[in-house]
C-alpha positions as CSV (number, residue, x, y, z in Angstrom):
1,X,-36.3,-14.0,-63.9
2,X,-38.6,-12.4,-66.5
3,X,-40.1,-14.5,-68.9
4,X,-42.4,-13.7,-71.9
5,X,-46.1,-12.9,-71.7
6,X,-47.2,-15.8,-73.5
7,X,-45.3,-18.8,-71.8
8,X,-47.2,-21.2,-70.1
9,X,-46.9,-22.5,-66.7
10,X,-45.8,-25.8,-68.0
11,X,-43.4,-24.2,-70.3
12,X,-42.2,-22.5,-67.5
13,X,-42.0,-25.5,-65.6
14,X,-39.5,-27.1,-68.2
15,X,-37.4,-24.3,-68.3
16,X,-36.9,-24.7,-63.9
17,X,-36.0,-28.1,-64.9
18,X,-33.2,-27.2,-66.9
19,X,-31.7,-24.3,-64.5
20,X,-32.1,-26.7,-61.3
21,X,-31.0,-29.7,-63.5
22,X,-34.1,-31.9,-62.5
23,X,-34.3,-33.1,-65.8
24,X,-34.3,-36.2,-66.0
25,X,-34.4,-37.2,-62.0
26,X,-38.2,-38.9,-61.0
27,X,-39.2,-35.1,-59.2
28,X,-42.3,-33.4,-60.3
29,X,-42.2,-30.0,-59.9
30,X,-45.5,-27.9,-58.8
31,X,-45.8,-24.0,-59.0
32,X,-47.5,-22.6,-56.0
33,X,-49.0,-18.2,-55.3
34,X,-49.8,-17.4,-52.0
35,X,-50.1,-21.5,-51.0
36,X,-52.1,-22.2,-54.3
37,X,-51.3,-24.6,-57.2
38,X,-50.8,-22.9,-60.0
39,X,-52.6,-24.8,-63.4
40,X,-49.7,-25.7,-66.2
41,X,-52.7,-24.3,-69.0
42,X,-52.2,-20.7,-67.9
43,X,-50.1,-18.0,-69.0
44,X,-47.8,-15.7,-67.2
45,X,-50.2,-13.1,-68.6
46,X,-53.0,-14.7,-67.1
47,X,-50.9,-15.2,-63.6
48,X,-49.5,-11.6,-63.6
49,X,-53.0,-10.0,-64.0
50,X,-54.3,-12.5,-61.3
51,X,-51.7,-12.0,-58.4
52,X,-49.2,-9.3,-59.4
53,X,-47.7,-7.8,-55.9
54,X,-48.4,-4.4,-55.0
55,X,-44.4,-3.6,-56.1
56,X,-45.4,-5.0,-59.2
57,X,-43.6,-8.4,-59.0
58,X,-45.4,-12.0,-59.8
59,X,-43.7,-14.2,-56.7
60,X,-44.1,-17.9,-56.8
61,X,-42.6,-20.6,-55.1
62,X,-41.8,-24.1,-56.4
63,X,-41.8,-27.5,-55.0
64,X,-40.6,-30.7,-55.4
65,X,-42.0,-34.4,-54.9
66,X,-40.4,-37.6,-55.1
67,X,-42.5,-39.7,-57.8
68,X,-42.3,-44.0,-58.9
69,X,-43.4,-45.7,-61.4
């Protein structure tokens, strides 16, 4: 998926909400590079420049947990 420059980890976030239709279930939804959590203040920018793969890729993975209350 590319996504601009400028959007945030949380906006990101949102937008994986929509496309795995999560959006108004009780799951939270964590971004995670090479087994890290990923803040939701930074920017793909920020991310890219930080962990871009040597074939020029960002990869993430995403997870989901159950939440209450």
């Amino acid at each position: 998926m590319l996504l601009p420059r400028n959007l945030t980890v949380g906006g990101f976030i949102k937008l994986l909400r929509v496309k795995l239709d999560v959006r108004y279930s009780s799951k939270a939804i964590f971004l995670l590079i090479n087994g890290n959590f990923v803040r939701n203040d930074l920017d793909i920018q920020t991310l890219y420049s930080m962990y871009a793969d040597e074939d020029g890729c960002l990869y993430m993975t995403y997870m989901e947990q159950d939440v209450f209350g």
